[in-house]
C-alpha positions in Angstrom: -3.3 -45.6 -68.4 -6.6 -43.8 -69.5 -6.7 -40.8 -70.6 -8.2 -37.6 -68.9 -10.3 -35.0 -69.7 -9.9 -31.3 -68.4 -11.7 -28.0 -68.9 -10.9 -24.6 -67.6 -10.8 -26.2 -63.4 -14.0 -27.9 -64.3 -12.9 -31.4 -63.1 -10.7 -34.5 -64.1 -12.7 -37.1 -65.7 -11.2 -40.6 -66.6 -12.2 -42.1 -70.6 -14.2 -44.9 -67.9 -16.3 -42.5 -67.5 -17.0 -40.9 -70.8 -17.5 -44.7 -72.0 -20.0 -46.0 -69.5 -22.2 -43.0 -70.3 -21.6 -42.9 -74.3 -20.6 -39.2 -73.9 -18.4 -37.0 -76.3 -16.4 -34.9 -74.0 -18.3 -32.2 -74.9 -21.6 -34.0 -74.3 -20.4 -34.7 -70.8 -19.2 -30.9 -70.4 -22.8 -29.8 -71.7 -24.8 -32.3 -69.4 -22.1 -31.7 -66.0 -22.7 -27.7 -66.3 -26.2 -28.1 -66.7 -26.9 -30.4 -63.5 -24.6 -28.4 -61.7 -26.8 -25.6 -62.6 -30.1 -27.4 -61.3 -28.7 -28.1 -58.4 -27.0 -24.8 -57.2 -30.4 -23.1 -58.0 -32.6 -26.3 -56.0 -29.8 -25.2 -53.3 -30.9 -21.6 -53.5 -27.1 -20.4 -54.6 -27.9 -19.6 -58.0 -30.9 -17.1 -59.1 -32.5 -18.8 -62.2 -31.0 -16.3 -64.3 -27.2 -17.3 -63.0 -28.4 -21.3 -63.2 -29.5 -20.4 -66.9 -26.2 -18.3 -67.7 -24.1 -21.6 -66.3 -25.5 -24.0 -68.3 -25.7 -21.7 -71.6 -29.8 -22.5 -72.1 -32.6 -20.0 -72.2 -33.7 -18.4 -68.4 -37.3 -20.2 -69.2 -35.4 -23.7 -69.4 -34.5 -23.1 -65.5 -37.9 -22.7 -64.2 
């Protein structure tokens, strides 16, 4: 049975999934918060400032 990786509510995530994209779990972590990030602030939930502050990157990275 494979695996699972879990952070703080974040999601469940199956080793399948870490190897078909070559991702450390962290690197998946990194890469999931920060497209989460775009998207909430494409949506118009998230101020660039709260998008930046998700995804741990400088406000200018956001814009």
């Amino acid at each position: 049975m494979p695996s699972r990786v879990k952070k703080r509510g974040s999601g469940d995530y199956g080793d399948e999934v870490l190897l078909a994209l070559g991702y450390t779990p962290k690197q998946f972590s990194e890469e999931a918060k920060l497209l989460i990030a775009i998207k909430l602030y494409e949506l118009g939930r998230l101020s660039s400032g709260g998008a930046a502050k998700l995804a741990d990157i400088p406000r200018e990275g956001v814009k």
